[in-house]
C-alpha positions as CSV (number, residue, x, y, z in Angstrom):
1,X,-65.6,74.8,149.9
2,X,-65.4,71.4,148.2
3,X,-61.6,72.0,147.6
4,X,-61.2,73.1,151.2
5,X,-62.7,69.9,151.9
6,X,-60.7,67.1,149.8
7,X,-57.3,69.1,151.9
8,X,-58.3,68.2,154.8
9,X,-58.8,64.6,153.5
10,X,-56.1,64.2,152.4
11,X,-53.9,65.6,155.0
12,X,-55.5,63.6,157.4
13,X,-54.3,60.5,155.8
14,X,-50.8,62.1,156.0
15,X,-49.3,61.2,159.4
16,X,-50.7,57.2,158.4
17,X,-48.9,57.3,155.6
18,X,-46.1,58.3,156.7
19,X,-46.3,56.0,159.9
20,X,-46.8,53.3,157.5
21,X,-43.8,54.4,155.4
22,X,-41.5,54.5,158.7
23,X,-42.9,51.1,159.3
24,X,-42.4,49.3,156.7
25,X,-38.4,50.8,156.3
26,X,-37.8,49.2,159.7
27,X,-39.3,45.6,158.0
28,X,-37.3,46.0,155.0
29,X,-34.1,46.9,156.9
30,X,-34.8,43.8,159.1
31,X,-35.6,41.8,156.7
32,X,-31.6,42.9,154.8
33,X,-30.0,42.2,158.6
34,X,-31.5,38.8,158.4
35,X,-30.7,38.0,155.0
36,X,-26.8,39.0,155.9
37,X,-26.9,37.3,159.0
38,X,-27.5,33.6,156.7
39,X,-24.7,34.4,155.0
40,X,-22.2,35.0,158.0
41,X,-23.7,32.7,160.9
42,X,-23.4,29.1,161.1
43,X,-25.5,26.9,160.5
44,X,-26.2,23.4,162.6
45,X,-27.5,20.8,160.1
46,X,-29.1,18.2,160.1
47,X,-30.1,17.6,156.4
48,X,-28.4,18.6,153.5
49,X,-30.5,20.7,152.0
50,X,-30.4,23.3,154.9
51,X,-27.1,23.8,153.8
52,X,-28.4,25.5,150.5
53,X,-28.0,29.2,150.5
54,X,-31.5,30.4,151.4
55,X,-33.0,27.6,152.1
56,X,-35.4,28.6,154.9
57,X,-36.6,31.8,153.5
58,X,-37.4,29.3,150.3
59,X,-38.4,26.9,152.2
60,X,-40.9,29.4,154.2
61,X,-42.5,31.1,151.0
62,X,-43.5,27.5,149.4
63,X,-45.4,26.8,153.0
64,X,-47.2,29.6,152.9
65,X,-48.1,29.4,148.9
66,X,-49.3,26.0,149.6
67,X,-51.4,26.6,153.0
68,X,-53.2,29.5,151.1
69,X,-54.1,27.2,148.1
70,X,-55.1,24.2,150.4
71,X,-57.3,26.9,152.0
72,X,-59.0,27.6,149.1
73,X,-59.4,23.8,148.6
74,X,-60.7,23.3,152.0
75,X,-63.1,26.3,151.7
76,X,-64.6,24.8,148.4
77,X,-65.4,21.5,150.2
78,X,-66.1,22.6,153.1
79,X,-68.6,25.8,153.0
80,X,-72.3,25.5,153.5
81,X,-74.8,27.2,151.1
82,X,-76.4,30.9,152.2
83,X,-79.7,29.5,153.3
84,X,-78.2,26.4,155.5
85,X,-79.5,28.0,158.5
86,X,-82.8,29.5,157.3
87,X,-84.7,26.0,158.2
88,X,-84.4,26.8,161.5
């Protein structure tokens, strides 16, 4: 019964992971049109390090890094103690 039991589980995680699978082809195959299309479509600049190859998609990932660690920073600083409301 118990091995009856852990099919069914699983199987019904199947069509999700498969969904997810499917999904994340179509990001990955985006994400490859995208990167080919910086190399083929001109570019208007308007400083000169936009003209270096990649230079968005770099550009993009150091933003992110550093909102994520000036999150953590803010969150230290800023977050109250558990019992903060318990006074009232």
């Amino acid at each position: 019964m118990t091995d009856m039991k852990k099919d069914h589980e699983t199987n019904s995680d199947l069509p999700r992971a498969v969904g997810l699978r499917r999904i994340l082809k179509w990001f990955y195959a985006a994400c490859a049109i995208v990167v080919l299309l910086d190399l083929v479509i001109h570019r208007h600049i308007y400083h000169p390090w936009e003209s270096l190859l990649f230079f968005y998609c770099v550009f993009g990932f150091v933003a992110c890094v550093f909102l994520v660690v000036a999150a953590k920073w803010m969150r230290k600083l800023l977050m109250r103690s558990e019992d903060y409301y318990d006074g009232y």
